[in-house]
C-alpha positions as protocol buffer text, in pm:
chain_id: "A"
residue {
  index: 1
  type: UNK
  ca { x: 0 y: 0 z: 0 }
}
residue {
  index: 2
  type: UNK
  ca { x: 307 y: 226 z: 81 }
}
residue {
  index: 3
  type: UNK
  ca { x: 448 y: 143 z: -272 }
}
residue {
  index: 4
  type: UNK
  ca { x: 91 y: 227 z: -437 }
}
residue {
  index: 5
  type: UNK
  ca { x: 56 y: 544 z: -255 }
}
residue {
  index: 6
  type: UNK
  ca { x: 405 y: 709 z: -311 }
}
residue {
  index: 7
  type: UNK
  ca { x: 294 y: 614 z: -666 }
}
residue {
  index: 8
  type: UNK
  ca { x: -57 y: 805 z: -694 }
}
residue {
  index: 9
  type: UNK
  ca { x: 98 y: 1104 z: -468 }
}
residue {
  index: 10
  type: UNK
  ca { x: 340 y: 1179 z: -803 }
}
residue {
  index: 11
  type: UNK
  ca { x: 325 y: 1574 z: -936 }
}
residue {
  index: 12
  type: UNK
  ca { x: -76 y: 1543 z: -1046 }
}
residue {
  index: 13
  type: UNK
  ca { x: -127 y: 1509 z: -650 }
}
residue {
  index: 14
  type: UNK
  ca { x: 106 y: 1797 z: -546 }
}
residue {
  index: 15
  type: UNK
  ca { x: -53 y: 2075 z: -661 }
}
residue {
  index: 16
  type: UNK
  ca { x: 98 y: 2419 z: -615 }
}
residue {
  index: 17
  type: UNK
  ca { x: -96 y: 2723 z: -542 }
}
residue {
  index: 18
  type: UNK
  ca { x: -40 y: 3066 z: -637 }
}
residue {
  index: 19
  type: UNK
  ca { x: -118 y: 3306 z: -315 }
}
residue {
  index: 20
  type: UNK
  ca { x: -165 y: 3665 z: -451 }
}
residue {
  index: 21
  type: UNK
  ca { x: -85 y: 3946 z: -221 }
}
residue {
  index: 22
  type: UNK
  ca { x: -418 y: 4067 z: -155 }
}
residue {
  index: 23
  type: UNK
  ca { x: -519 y: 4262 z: 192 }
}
residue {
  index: 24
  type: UNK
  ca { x: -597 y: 3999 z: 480 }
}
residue {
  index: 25
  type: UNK
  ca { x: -585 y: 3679 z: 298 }
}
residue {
  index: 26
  type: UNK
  ca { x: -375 y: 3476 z: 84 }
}
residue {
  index: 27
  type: UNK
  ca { x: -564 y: 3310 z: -204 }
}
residue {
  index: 28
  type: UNK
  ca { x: -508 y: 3179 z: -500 }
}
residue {
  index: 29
  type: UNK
  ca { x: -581 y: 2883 z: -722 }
}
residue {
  index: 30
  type: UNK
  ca { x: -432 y: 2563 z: -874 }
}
residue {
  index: 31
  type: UNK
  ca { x: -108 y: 2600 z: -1051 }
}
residue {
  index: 32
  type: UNK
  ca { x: 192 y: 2392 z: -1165 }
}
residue {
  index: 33
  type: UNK
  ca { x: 285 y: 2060 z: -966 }
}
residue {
  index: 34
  type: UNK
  ca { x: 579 y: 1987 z: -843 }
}
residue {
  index: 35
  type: UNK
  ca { x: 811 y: 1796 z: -1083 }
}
residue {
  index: 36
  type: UNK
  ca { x: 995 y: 1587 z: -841 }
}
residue {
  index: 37
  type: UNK
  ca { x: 864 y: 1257 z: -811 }
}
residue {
  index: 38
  type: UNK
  ca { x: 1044 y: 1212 z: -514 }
}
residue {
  index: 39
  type: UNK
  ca { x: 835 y: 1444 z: -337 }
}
residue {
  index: 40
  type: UNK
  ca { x: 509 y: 1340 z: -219 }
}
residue {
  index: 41
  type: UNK
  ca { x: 465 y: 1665 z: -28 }
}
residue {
  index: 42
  type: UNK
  ca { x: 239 y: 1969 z: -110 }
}
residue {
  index: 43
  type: UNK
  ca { x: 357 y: 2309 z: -174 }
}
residue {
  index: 44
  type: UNK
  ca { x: 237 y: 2620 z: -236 }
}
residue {
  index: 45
  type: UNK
  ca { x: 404 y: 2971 z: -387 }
}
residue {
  index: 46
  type: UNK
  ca { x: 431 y: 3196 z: -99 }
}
residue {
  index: 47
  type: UNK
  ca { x: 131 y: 3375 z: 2 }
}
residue {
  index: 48
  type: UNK
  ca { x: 184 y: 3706 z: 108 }
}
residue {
  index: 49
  type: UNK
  ca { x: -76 y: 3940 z: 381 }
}
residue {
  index: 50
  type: UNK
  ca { x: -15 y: 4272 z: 259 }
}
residue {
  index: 51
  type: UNK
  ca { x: 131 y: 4364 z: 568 }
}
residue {
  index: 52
  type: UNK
  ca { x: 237 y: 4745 z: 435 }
}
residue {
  index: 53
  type: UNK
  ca { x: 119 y: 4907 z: 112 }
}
residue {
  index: 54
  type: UNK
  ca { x: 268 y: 4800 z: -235 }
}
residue {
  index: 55
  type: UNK
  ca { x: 228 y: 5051 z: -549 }
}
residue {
  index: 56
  type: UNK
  ca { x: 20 y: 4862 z: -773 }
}
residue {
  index: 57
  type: UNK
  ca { x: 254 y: 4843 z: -1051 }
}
residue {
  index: 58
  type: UNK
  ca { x: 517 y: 4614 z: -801 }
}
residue {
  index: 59
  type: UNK
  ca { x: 214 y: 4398 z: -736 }
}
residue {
  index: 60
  type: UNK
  ca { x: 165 y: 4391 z: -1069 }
}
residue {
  index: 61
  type: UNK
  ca { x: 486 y: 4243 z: -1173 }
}
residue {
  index: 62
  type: UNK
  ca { x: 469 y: 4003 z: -827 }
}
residue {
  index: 63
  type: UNK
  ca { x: 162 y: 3867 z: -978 }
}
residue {
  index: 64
  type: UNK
  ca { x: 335 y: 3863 z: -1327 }
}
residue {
  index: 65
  type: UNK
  ca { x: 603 y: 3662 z: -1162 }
}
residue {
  index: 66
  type: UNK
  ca { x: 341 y: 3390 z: -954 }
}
residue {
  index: 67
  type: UNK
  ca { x: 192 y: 3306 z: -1329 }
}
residue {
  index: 68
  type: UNK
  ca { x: 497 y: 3297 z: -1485 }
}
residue {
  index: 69
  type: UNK
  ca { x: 576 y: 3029 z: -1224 }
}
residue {
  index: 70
  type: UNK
  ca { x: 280 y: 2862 z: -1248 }
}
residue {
  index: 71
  type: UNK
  ca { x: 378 y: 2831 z: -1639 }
}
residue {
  index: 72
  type: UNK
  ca { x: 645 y: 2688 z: -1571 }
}
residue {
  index: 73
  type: UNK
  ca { x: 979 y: 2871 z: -1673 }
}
residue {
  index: 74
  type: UNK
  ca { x: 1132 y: 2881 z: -1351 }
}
residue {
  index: 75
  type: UNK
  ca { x: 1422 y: 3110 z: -1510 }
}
residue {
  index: 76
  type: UNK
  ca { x: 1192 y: 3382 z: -1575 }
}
residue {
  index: 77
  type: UNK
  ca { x: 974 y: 3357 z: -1270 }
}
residue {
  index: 78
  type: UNK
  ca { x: 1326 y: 3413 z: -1058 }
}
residue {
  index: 79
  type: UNK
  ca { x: 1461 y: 3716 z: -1233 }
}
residue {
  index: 80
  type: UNK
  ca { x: 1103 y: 3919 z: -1177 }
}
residue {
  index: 81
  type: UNK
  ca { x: 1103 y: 3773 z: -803 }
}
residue {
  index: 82
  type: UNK
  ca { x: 1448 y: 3910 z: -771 }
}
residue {
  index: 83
  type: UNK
  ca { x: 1382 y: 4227 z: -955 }
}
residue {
  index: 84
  type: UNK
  ca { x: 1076 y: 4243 z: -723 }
}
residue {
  index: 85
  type: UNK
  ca { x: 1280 y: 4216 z: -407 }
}
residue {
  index: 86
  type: UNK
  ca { x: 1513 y: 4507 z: -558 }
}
residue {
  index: 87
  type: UNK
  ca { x: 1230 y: 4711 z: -468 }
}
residue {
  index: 88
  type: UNK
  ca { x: 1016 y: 4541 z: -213 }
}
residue {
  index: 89
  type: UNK
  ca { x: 1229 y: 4355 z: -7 }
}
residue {
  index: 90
  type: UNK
  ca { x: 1017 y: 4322 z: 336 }
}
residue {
  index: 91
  type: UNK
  ca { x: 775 y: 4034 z: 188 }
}
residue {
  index: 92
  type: UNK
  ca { x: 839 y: 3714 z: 268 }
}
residue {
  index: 93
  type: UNK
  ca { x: 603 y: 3535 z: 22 }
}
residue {
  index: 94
  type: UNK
  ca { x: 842 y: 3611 z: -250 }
}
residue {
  index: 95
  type: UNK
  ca { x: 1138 y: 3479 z: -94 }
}
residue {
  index: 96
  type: UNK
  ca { x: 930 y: 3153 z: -25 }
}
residue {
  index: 97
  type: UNK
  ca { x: 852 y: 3162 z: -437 }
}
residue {
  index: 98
  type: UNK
  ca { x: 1237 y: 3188 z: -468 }
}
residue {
  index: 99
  type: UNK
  ca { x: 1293 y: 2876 z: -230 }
}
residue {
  index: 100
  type: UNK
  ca { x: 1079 y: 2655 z: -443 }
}
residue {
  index: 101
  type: UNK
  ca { x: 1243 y: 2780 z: -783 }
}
residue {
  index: 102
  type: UNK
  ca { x: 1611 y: 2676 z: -586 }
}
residue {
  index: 103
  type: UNK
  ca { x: 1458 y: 2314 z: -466 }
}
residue {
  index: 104
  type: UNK
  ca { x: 1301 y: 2249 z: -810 }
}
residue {
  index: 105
  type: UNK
  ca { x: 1662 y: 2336 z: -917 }
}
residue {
  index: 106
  type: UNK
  ca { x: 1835 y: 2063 z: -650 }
}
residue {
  index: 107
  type: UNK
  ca { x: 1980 y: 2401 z: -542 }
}
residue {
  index: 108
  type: UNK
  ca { x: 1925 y: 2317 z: -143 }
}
residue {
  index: 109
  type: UNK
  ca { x: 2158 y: 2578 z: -20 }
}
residue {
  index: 110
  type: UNK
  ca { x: 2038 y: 2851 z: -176 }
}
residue {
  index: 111
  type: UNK
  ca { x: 1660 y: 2710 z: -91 }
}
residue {
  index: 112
  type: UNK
  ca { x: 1781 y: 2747 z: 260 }
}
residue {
  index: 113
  type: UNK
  ca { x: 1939 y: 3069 z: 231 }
}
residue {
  index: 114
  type: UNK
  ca { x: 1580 y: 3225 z: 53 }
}
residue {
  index: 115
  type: UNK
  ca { x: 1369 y: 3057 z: 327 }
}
residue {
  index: 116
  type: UNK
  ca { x: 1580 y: 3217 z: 640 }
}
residue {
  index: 117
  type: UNK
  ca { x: 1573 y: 3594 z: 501 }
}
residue {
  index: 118
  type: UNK
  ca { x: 1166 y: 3499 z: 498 }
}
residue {
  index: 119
  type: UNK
  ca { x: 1157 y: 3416 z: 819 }
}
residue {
  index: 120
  type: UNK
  ca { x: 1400 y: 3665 z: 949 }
}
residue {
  index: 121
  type: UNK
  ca { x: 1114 y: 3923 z: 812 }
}
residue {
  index: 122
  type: UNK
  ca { x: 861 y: 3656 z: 979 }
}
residue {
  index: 123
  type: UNK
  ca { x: 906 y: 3408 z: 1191 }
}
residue {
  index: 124
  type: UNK
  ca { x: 574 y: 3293 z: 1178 }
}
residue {
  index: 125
  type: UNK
  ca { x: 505 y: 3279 z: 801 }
}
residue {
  index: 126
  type: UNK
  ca { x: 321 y: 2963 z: 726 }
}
residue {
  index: 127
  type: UNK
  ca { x: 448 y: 2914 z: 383 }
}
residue {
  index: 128
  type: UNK
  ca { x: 812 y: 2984 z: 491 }
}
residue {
  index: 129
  type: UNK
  ca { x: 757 y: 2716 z: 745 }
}
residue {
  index: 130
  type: UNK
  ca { x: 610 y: 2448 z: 517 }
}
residue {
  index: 131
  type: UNK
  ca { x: 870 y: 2543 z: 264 }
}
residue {
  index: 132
  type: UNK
  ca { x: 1119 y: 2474 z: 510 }
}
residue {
  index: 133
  type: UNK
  ca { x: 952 y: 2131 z: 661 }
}
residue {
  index: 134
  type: UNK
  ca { x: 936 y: 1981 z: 311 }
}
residue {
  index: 135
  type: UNK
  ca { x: 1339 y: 2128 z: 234 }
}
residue {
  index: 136
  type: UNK
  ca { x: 1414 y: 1915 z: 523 }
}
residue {
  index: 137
  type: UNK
  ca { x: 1262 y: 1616 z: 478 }
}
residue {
  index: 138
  type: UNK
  ca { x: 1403 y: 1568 z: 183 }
}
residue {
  index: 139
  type: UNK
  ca { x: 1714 y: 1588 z: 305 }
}
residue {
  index: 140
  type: UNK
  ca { x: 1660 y: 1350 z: 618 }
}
residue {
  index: 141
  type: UNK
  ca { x: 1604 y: 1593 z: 861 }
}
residue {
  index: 142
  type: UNK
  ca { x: 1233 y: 1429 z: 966 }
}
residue {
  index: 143
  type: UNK
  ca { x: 1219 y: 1559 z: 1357 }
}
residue {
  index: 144
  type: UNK
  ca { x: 1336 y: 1932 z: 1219 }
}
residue {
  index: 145
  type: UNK
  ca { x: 1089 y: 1938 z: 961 }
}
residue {
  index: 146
  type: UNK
  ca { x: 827 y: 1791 z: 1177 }
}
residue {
  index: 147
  type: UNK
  ca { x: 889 y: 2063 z: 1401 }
}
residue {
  index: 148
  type: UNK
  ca { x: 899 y: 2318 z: 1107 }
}
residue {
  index: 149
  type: UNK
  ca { x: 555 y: 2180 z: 1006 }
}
residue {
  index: 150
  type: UNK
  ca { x: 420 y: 2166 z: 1345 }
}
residue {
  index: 151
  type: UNK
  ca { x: 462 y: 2555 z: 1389 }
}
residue {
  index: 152
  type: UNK
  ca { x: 356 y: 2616 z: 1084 }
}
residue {
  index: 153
  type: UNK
  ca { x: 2 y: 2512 z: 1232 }
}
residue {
  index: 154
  type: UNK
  ca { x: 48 y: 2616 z: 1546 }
}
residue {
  index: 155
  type: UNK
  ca { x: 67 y: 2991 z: 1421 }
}
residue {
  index: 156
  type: UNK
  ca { x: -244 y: 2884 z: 1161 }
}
residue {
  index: 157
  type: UNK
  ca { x: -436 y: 2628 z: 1252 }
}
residue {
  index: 158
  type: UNK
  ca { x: -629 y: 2625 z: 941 }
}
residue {
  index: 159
  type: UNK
  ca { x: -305 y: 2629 z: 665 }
}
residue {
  index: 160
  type: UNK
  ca { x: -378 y: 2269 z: 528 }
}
residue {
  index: 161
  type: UNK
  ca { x: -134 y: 2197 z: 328 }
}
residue {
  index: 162
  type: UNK
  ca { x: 116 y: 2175 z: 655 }
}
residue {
  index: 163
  type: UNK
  ca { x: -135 y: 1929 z: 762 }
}
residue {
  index: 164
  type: UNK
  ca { x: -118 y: 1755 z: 466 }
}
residue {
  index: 165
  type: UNK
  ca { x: 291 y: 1746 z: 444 }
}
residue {
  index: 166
  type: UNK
  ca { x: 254 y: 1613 z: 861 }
}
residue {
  index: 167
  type: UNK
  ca { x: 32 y: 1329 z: 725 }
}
residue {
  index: 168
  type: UNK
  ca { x: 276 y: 1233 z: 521 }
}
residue {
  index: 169
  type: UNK
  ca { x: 567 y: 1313 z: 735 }
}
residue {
  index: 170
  type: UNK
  ca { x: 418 y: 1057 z: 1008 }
}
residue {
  index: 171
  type: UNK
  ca { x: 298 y: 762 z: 789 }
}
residue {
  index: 172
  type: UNK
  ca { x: 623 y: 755 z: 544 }
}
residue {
  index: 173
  type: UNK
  ca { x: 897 y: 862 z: 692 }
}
residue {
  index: 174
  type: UNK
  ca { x: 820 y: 883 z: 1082 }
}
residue {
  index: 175
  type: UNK
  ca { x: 604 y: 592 z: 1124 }
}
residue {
  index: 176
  type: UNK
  ca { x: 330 y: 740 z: 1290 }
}
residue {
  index: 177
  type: UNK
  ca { x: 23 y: 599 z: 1186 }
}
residue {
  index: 178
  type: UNK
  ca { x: -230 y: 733 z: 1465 }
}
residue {
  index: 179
  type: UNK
  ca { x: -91 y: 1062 z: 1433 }
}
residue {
  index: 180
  type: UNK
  ca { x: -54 y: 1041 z: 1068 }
}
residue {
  index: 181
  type: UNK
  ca { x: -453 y: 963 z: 1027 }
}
residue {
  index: 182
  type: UNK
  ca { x: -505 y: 1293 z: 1255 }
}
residue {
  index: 183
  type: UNK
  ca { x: -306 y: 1459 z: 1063 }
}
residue {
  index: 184
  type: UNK
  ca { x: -522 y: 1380 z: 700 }
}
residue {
  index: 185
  type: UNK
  ca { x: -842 y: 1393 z: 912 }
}
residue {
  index: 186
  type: UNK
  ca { x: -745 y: 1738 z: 983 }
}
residue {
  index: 187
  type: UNK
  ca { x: -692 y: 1869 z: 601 }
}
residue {
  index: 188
  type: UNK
  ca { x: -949 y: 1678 z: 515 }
}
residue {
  index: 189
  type: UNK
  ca { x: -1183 y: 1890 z: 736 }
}
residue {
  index: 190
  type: UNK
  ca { x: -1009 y: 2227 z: 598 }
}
residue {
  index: 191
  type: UNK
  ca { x: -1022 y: 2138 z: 272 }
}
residue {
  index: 192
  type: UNK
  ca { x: -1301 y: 1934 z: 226 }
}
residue {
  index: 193
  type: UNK
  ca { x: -1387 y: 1619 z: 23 }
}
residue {
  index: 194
  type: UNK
  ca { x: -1015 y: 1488 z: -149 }
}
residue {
  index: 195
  type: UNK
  ca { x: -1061 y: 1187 z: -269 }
}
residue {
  index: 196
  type: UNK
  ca { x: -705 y: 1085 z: -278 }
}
residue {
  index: 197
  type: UNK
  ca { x: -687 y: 1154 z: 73 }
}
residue {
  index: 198
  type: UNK
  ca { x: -996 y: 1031 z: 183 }
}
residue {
  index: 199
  type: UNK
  ca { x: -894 y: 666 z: 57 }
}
residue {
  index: 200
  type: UNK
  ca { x: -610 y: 703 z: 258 }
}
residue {
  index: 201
  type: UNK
  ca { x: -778 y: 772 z: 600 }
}
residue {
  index: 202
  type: UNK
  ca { x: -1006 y: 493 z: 545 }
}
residue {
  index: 203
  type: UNK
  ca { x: -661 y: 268 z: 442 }
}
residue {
  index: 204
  type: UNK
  ca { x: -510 y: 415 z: 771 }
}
residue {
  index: 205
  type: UNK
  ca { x: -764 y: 351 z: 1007 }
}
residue {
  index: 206
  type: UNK
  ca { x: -773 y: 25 z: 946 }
}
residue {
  index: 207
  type: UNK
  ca { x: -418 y: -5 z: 967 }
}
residue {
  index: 208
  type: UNK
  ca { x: -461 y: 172 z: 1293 }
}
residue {
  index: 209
  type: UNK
  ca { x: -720 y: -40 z: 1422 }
}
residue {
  index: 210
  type: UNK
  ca { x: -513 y: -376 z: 1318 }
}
residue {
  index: 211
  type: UNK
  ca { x: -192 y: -247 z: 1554 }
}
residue {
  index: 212
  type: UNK
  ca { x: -419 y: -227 z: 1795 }
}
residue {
  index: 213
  type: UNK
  ca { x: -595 y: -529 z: 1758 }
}
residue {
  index: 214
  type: UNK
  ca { x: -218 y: -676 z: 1772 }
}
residue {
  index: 215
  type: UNK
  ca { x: -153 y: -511 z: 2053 }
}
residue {
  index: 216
  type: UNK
  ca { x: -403 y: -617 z: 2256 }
}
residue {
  index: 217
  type: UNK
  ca { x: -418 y: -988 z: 2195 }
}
residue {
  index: 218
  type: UNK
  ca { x: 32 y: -932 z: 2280 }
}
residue {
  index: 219
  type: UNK
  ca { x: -131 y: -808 z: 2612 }
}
């Protein structure tokens, strides 16, 4: 089952989502999935609250630079992020777009380096923090991204897709079943009806119930 679902979670399952800076909120819709298919996490270009006022021709070209992500030439999409950061360069969300041009580029240090000037700005960014969690577990570092991830909702409860990359943190790497199932059960109630996910709660919980079965009848 493992085997089958590191297989379906390939780049159609990882969706990325392009977070606009708009006042408030960060939304956005679906974009371009991550190309690894080594990574099973989820990711999202860095949303931004527009914590001070941007002249609306910046925004423009930050927005400019999100779809030319979500197109797909990476190259591009770094330059206007850059050029963006010239002129702008208190927002985190667009060093967290950086970090996931670097990791698509198996460019971890410089990943790293992007991600801590976000969260110098903001220590409490959640995309920053998932950005870092999933930089980490791909390198091995499970308890540091766990605790990465784990912040990430402490500080927003309701950013899924750190629930999401916990889920999998626990049940692939970690081991975790139990909290693994709380962990989907939880983005599934943020998110609503994901039918990828949904088969896997109902696959966990009876892998769940089975250890425990076993671990009564050992008693």
């Amino acid at each position: 089952m493992l085997l089958r679902r590191l297989i379906k979670a390939r780049p159609g399952v990882a969706a990325v989502l392009a977070l606009f800076m708009v006042a408030g909120c960060a939304g956005g819709g679906p974009a371009k999935a991550p190309e690894s298919r080594r990574d099973v996490s989820r990711e999202v270009a860095g949303g931004q609250t527009a914590e001070l006022p941007v002249p609306p021709q910046v925004q423009t070209l930050y927005e400019q630079a999100v779809a030319t992500m979500a197109a797909g030439d990476y190259v591009d999409a770094e330059l206007r992020f850059k050029e963006f950061l010239l002129q702008y360069s208190e927002y985190p969300g667009a060093y967290v777009n950086l970090a996931i041009i670097h990791s698509k580029n198996d460019d971890a240090a410089a990943a790293r380096s992007v991600l801590d000037a976000a969260l110098a700005l903001n220590p409490n960014h959640p995309a920053a923090l998932n950005q870092l969690g999933m930089l980490l577990r791909k390198n091995g570092k499970f308890l540091e991204a766990e605790a990465a991830y784990m912040k990430a909702v402490t500080v927003s409860p309701d950013y899924a897709l750190a629930h999401y990359n916990l889920g999998v943190l626990n049940e692939l790497y970690l081991k975790r079943l139990d909290v693994a199932l709380q962990n989907f059960e939880a983005y599934q109630a943020l998110v609503g009806e994901d039918e990828q996910v949904a088969k896997w709660i109902v696959d966990l919980r009876r892998r769940v119930a089975a250890t425990q079965r076993t671990a009564n009848v050992a008693e």
